[in-house]
C-alpha positions in Angstrom: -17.8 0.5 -3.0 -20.7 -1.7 -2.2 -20.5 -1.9 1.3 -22.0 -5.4 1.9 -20.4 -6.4 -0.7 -23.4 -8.6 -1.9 -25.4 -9.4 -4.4 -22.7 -7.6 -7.1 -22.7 -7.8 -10.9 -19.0 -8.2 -11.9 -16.1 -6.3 -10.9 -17.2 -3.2 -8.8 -16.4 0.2 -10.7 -13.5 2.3 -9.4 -13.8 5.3 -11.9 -15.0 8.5 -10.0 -14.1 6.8 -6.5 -11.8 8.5 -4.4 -8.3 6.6 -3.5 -5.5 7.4 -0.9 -2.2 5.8 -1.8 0.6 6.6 1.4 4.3 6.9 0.1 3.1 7.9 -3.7 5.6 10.6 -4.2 8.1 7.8 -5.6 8.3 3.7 -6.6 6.0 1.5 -5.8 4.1 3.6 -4.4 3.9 5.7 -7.1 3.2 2.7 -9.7 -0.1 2.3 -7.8 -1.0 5.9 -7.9 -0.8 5.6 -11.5 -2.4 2.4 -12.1 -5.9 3.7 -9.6 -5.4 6.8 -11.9 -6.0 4.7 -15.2 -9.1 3.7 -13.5 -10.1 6.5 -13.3 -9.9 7.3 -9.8 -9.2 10.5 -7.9 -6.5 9.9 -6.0 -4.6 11.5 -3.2 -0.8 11.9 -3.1 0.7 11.2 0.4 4.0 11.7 1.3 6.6 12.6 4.0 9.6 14.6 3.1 10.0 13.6 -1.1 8.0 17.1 -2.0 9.6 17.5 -5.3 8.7 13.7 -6.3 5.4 13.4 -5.2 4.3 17.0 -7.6 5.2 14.7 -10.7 3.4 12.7 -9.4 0.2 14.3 -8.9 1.4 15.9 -12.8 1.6 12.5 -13.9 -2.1 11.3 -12.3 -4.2 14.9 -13.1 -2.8 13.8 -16.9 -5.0 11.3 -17.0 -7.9 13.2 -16.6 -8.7 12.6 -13.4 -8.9 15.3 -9.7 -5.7 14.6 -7.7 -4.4 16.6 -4.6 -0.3 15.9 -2.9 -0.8 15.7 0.8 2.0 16.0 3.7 2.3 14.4 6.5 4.2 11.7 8.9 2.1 9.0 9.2 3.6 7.5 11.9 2.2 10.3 14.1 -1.1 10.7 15.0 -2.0 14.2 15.2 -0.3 14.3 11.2 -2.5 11.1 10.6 -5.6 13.0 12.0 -4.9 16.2 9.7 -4.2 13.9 7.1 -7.4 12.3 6.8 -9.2 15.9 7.8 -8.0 17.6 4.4 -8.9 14.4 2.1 -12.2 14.4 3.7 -13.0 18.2 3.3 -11.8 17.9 -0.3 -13.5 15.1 -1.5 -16.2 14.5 1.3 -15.5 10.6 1.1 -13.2 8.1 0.8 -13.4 4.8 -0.9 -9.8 3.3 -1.1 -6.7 3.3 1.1 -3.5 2.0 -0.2 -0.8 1.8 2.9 2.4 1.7 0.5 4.5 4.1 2.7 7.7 2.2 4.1 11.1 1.7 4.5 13.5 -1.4 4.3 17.1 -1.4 6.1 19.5 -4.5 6.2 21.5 -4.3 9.5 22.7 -7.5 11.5 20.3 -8.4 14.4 22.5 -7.3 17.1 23.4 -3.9 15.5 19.9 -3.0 15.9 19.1 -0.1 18.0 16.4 1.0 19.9 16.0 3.9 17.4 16.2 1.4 14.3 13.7 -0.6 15.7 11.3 2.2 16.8 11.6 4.1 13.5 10.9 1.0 11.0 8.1 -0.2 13.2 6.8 3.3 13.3 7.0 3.8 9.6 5.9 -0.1 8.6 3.4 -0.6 11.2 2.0 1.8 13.5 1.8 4.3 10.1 -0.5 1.7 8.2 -2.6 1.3 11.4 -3.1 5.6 12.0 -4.3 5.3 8.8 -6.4 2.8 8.5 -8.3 3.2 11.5 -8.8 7.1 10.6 -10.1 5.6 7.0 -12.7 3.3 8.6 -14.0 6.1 10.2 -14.6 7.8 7.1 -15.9 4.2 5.0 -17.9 3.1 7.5 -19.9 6.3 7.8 -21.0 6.2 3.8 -23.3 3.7 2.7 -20.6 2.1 0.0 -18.2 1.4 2.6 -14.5 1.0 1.2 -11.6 -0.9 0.6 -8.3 -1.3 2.3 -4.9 -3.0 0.7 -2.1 -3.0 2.7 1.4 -3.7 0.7 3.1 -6.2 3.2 6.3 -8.2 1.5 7.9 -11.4 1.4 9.8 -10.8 4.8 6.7 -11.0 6.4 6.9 -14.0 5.1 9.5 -16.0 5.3 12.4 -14.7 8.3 15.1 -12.2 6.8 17.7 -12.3 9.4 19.4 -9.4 8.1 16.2 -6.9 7.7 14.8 -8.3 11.5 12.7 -5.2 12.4 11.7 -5.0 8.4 10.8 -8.7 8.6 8.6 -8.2 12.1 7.2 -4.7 10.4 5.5 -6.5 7.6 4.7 -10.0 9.6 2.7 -7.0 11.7 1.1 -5.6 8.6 -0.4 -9.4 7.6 -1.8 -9.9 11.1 -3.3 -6.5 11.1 -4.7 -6.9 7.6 -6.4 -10.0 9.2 -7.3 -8.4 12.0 -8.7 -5.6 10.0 -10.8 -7.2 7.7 -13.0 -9.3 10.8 -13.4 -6.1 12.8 -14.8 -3.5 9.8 -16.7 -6.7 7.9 -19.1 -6.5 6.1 -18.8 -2.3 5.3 -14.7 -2.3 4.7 -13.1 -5.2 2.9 -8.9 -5.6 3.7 -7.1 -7.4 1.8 -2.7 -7.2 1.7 -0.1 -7.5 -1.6 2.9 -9.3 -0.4 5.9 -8.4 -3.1 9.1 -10.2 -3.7 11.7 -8.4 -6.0 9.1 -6.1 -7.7 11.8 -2.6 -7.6 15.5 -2.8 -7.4 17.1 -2.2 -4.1 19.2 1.0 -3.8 22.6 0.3 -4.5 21.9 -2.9 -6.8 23.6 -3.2 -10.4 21.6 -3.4 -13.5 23.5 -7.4 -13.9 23.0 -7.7 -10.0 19.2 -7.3 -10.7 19.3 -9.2 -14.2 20.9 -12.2 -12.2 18.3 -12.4 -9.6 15.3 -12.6 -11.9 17.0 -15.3 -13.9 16.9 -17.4 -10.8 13.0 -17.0 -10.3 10.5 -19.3 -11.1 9.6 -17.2 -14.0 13.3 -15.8 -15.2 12.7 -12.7 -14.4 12.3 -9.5 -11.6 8.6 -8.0 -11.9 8.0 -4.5 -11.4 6.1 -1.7 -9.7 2.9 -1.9 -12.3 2.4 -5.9 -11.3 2.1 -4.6 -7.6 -0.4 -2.1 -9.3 -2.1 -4.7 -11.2 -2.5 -6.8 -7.5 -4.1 -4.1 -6.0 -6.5 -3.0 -9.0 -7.7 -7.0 -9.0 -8.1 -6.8 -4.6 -10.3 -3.9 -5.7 -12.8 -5.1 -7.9 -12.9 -8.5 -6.4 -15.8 -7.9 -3.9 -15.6 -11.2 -2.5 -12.2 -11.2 -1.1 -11.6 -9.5 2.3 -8.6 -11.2 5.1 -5.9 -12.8 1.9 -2.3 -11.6 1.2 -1.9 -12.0 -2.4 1.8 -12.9 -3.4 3.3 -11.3 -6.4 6.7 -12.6 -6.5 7.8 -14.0 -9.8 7.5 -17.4 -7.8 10.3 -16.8 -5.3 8.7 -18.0 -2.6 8.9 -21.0 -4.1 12.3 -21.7 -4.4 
């Protein structure tokens, strides 16, 4: 991935690079699975406990003529982390992308938050993406083309949510450590973050629920999974970007 990042003619090249996308067995997370796919990159299917959903989606990326492999593990736990990164490193001896996508998002009123709430979304929002990224340096910074992190924060990060508190802090976490991130692996590792407003309907939404929402966006309408793929296809190839959250929110942020 040009580890210096200098010195480049246009875009870099993913095709033949080797991606890991966390949280690809389903939505978003899966959206950018398929998009690095398209590119032609090898990618590596992580997931938790959605075993059924993330084999279609290795199906769905090895269709596109490209290696894939569907990996287990908790990433909010270091010893899974550390297997984790083991197995994609013995399969395909580097690593040039991570994409920390795995997370989860709860509304619950600030003082019905428990101890457990809090340590669970923390766990799975920040500490995860940290594990990770922090066992992927060690991989980029030991080839000579370095790599590339992107980190897919949200809108709560933001702007304060007072019903998704320890979702809000989770992804506020995320930006900071994407910062952090990007001035301690410079120049050999560029990270860079995707902040997403209403991209994938929340569970339990209606279709007109939805509908209404976009209408009252900027742009009149709710995006979807493929723009957040689109975000992090363009961090990517964009070898002159490292430390930025790039917004992809219809304009909500706006308003």
């Amino acid at each position: 991935m040009r580890g210096t990042y200098r010195n480049s003619e246009g875009p870099i090249e993913l095709k033949g690079r080797v991606a890991l996308v966390t949280g690809a067995a389903h939505r978003v997370g899966r959206d950018i699975a398929l998009g690095l796919a398209r590119e032609g990159m090898h990618l590596v299917i992580h997931y938790h406990t959605s075993a059924e959903a993330a084999q279609r989606t290795l199906a769905d990326v090895r269709a596109l003529g490209v290696a894939a492999i569907a990996l287990q593990a908790d990433h909010s736990r270091a010893p899974d982390v550390q297997a984790l990164f083991a197995q994609v490193a013995a399969h395909f001896g580097r690593l040039d992308v991570l994409v920390n996508s795995a997370a989860i998002m709860e509304r619950k009123p600030l003082l019905d938050i428990t101890e457990a709430d809090w340590d669970r979304v923390l766990g799975i929002n920040l500490k995860g993406p940290f594990l990770c990224a922090q066992a992927a340096a060690r991989l980029m910074l030991a080839q000579p083309e370095g790599g590339a992190i992107v980190n897919i924060a949200d809108l709560s990060g933001l702007r304060p949510w007072p019903s998704y508190a320890h979702h809000s802090v989770s992804k506020a976490g995320l930006i900071m450590l994407t910062r952090v991130l990007a001035l301690a692996l410079a120049p050999t590792v560029r990270v860079n973050a995707v902040a997403p407003g209403p991209v994938a309907k929340p569970i339990g939404w209606s279709d007109k629920r939805w509908q209404a929402l976009g209408a009252r966006l900027p742009l009149r309408r709710t995006g979807s999974g493929q723009d957040v793929a689109e975000a992090v296809v363009f961090l990517l190839k964009s070898d002159y970007i490292t430390g930025e959250v790039l917004v992809v929110d219809g304009g909500r942020s706006l308003v």
